[in-house]
C-alpha positions in Angstrom: -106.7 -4.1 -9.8 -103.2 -3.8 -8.6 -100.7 -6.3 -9.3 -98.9 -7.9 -6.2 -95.3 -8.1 -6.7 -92.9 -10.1 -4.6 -89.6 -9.5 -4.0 -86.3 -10.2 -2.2 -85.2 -7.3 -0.3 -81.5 -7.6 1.4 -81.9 -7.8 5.8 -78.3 -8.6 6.5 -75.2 -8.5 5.1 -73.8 -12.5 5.0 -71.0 -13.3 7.1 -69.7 -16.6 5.4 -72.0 -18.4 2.9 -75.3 -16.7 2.5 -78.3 -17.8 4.2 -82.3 -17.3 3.4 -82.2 -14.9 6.4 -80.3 -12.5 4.8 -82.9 -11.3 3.0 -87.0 -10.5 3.5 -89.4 -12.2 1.0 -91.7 -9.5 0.8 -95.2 -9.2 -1.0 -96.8 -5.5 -1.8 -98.3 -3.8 -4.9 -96.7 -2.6 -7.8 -97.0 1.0 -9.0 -97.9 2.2 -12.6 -94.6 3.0 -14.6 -94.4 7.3 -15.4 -93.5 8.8 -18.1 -90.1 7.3 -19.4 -90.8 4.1 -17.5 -91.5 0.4 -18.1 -93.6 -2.0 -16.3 -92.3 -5.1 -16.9 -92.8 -8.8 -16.0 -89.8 -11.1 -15.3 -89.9 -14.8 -16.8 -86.1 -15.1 -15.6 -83.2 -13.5 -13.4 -79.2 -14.1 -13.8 -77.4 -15.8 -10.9 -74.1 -14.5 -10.6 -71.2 -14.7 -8.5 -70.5 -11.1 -8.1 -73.9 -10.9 -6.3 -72.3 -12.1 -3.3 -69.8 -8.8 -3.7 -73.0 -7.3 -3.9 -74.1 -7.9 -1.1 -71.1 -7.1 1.0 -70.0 -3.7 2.6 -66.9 -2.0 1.4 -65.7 -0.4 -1.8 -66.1 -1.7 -4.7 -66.5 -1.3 -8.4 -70.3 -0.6 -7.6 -72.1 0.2 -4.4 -73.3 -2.4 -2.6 -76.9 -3.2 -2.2 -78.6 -0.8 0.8 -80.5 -3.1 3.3 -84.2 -3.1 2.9 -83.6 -2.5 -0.5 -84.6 -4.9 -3.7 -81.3 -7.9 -4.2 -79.8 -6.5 -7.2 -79.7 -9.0 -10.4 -79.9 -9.2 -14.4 -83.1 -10.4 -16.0 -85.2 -10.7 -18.6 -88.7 -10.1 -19.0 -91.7 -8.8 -21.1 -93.0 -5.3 -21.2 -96.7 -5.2 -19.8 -97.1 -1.8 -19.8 -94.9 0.8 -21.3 -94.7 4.8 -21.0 -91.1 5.0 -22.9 -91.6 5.7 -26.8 -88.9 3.1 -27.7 -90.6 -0.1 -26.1 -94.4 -1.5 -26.3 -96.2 -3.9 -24.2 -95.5 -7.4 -25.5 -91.7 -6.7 -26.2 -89.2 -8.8 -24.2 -86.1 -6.8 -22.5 -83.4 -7.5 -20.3 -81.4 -5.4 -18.0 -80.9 -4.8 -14.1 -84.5 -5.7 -13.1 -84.0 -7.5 -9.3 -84.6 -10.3 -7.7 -88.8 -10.3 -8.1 -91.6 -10.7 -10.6 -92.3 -7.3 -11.3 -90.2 -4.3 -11.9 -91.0 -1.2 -12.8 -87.7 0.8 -14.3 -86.5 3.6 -17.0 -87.1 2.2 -20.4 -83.5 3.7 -21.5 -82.2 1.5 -18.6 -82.8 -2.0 -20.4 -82.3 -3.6 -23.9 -84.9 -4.9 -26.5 -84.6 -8.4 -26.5 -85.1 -9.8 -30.6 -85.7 -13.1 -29.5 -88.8 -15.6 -28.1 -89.3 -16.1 -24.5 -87.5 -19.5 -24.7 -84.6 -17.8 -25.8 -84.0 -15.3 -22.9 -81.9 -17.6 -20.7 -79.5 -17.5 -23.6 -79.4 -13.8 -23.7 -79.2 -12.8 -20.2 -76.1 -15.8 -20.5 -73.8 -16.5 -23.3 -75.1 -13.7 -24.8 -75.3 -11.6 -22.0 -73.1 -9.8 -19.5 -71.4 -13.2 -19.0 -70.9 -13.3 -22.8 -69.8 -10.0 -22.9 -67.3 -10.1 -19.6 -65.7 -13.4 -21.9 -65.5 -11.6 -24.8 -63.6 -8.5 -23.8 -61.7 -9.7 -21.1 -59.9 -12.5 -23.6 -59.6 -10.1 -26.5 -59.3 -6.9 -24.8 -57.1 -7.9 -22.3 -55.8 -11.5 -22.3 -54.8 -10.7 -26.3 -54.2 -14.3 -27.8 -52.4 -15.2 -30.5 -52.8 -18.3 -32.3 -50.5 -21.2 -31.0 -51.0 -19.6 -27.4 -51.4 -21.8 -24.7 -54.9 -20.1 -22.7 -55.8 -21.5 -19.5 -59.1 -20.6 -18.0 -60.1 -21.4 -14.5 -64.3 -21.8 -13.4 -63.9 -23.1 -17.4 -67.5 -24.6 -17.1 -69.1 -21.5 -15.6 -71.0 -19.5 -17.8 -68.2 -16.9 -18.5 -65.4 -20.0 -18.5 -66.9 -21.6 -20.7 -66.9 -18.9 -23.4 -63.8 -17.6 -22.9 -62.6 -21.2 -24.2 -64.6 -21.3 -26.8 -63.2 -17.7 -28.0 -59.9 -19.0 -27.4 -60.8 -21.8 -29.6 -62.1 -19.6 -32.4 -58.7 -17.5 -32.2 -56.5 -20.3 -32.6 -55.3 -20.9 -29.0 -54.7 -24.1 -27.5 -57.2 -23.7 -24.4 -57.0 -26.0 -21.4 -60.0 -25.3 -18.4 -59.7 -26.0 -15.1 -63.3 -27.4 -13.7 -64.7 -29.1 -10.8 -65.6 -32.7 -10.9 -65.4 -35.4 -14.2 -69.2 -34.5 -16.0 -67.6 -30.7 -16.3 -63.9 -31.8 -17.4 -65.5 -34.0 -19.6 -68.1 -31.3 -20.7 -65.4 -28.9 -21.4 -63.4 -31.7 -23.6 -66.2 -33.4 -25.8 -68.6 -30.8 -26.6 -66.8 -27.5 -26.4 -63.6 -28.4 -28.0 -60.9 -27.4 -25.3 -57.6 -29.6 -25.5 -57.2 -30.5 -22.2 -59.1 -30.1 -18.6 -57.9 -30.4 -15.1 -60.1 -31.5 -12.0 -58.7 -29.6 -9.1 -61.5 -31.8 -7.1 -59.3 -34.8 -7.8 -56.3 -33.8 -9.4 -53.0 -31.8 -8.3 -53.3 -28.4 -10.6 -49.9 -27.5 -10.4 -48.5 -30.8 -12.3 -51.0 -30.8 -14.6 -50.4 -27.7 -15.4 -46.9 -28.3 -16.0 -48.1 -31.2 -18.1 -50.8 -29.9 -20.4 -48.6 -26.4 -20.7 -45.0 -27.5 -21.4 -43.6 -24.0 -22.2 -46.2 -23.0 -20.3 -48.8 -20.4 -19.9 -49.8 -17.6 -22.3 -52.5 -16.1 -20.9 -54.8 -17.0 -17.6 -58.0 -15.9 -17.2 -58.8 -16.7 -13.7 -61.9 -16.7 -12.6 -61.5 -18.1 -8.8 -58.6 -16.9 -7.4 -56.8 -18.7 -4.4 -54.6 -22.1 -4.9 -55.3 -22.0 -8.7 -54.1 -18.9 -9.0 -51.2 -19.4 -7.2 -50.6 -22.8 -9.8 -50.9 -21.1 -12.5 -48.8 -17.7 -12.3 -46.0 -20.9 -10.8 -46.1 -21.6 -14.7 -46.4 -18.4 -16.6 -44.8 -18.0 -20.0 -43.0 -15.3 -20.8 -44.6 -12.0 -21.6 -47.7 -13.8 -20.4 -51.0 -11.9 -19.7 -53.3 -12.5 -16.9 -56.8 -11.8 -16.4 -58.4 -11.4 -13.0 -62.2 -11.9 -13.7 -63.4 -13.3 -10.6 -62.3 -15.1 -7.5 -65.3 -16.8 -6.2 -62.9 -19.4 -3.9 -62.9 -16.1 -1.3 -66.1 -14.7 -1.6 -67.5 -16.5 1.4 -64.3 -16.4 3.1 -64.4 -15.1 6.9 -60.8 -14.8 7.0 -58.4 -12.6 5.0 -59.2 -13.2 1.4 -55.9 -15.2 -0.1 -53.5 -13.3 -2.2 -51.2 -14.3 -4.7 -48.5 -16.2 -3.1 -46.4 -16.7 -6.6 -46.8 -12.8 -8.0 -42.9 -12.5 -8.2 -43.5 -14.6 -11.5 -45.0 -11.7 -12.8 -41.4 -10.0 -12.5 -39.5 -13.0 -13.7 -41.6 -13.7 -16.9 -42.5 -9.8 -17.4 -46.2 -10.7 -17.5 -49.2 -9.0 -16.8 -52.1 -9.1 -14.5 -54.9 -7.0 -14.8 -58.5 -6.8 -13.1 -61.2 -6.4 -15.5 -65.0 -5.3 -15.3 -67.5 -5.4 -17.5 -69.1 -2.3 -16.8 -65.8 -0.6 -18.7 -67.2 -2.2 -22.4 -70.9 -1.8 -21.5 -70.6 0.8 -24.4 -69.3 -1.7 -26.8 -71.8 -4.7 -25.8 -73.3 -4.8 -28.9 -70.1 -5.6 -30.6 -69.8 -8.5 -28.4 -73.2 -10.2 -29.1 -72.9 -9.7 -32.7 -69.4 -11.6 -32.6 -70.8 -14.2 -30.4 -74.5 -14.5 -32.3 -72.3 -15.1 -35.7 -70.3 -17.7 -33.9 -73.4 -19.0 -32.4 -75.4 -19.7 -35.4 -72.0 -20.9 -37.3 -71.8 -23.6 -34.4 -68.7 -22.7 -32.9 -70.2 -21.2 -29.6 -71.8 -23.5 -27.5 -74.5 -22.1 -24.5 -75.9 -24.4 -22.0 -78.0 -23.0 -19.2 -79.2 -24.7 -15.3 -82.3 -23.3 -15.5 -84.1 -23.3 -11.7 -87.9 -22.7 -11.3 -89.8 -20.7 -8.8 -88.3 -16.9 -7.6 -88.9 -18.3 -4.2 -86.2 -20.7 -3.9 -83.8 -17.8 -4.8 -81.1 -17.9 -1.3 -80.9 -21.8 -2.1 -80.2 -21.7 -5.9 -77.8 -18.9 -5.5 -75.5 -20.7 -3.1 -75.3 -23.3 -6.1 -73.0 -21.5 -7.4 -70.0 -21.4 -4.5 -71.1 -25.2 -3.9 -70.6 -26.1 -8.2 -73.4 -27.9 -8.2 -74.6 -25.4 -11.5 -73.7 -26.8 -15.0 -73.5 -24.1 -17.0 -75.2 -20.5 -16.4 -77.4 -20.9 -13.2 -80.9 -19.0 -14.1 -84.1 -18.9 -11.9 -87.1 -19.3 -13.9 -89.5 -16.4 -12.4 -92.6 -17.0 -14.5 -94.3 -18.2 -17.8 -94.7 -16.0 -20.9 
């Protein structure tokens, strides 16, 4: 008997905040996997800002998704059925798998998983491409020293949140810029930063000024607009600056915001550099070793807004441009 699969296929590209009916919630059969191929079953799928690039027409560092086809997105799942010599049925695997319960895909396209079901959040996560987008773009890029003054903005997202926590483990003084008191407070009491800023409530600049008095050694900015602008207005010198993400414009249906203070960049000879992941995909393993070692030592901390049922998919994603996620936002597809 053939399994029925469903599936979110892209109908429209969003103009503005994404809506349900920019995508078809479609039911049909799934295929047998061919030689080389995996048939696997998700249990959950990443929710990521850069979907909504995704999703949008232009160049980019990846081509957008085609309409009609499957919405792109990480998961993890288990193998049910398995032509590819290097996985069996019953192993659990992550990787590009979409936004639907079924997938079948290239067994070299996806990673073995050593870990139980209950821990795939975690791995598609902190120790996951968010992980792994922290990791590098701090060390790789940002290059702390210890008694450097880091400042992360979207610091309670799921790549925020790490990058402070590496900044932590490197020596840095790390202050986070967050939205709301639970997430300052979050970012303060369990993860260990120094400071945090509520840009819902508090003016970013000043605080800036306050909680970085010879101000800023490296930013790792991960929304872009007004926040950006505060902090290159306080840039130490020789600072280095990280441009992860800037989900403040993503919905935008105007001009996207530029840098209004980049002539601090000349004044403080700093540094601002784009980063993406895919560029240390080869090194990835690095990454979650560091992070699994810091993990099990206690000095990483993980927490996960876990979301059930693939078909609430267009609602929980726009969690994420609204901040009502704590933590990295997953959908919960299915039991093991």
């Amino acid at each position: 008997m053939a399994i029925v699969n469903h599936q979110f296929r892209l109908a429209s590209r969003p103009v503005g905040m994404p809506v349900r009916g920019n995508w078809n919630y479609v039911e049909e059969p799934i295929g047998e996997p061919q030689d080389g191929e995996i048939l696997v079953k998700l249990l959950y799928i990443s929710l990521d800002p850069a979907m909504r690039g995704w999703v949008k027409e232009g160049k980019s560092y990846i081509p957008p998704v085609g309409i009609g086809e499957v919405m792109r997105a990480l998961g993890a799942g288990k193998v049910i059925a398995s032509k590819f010599p290097g996985l069996a049925e019953g192993d659990y695997v992550g990787g590009m798998l979409g936004v639907q319960e079924y997938a079948v895909v290239p067994g070299k396209a996806v990673n073995k998983i050593a870990a139980p079901a209950r821990e795939l959040p975690v791995y598609i996560g902190g120790l996951g491409m968010p992980g792994v987008t922290a990791y590098f773009g701090l060390l790789e890029i940002g290059r702390p020293e210890p008694g450097n003054t880091v400042v992360v903005s979207g610091a309670a997202g799921a790549v925020g949140s790490v990058v402070g926590q590496i900044a932590k483990i490197k020596g840095c003084r790390v202050v986070g810029v967050a939205g709301g008191f639970e997430k300052c407070n979050y970012l303060t009491q369990e993860l260990g930063f120094d400071a945090a800023i509520d840009y819902k409530s508090e003016d970013v600049f000043a605080k800036l000024r306050e909680h970085c008095p010879k101000g800023i050694d490296v930013y790792f900015d991960n929304v872009g607009g007004d926040i950006l602008d505060a902090a290159l207005a306080n840039l130490a010198l020789h600072a280095r600056v990280v441009i992860c993400g800037a989900i403040s414009q993503y919905n935008n249906t105007t001009p996207i915001k530029g840098p209004a203070n980049y002539l601090s960049l000349l004044v403080n000879r700093a540094s601002m550099t784009g980063m993406v992941v895919l560029d240390f995909l080869p090194r990835a393993s690095e990454a979650r070793a560091a992070m699994t070692e810091w993990r099990k030592a206690g000095k990483l901390k993980t927490r996960e807004h876990i979301v059930e049922g693939l078909s609430t998919f267009p609602e929980t994603l726009l969690m994420l441009f609204t901040g009502k996620n704590e933590g990295k936002l997953v959908l919960k597809v299915a039991e093991d």
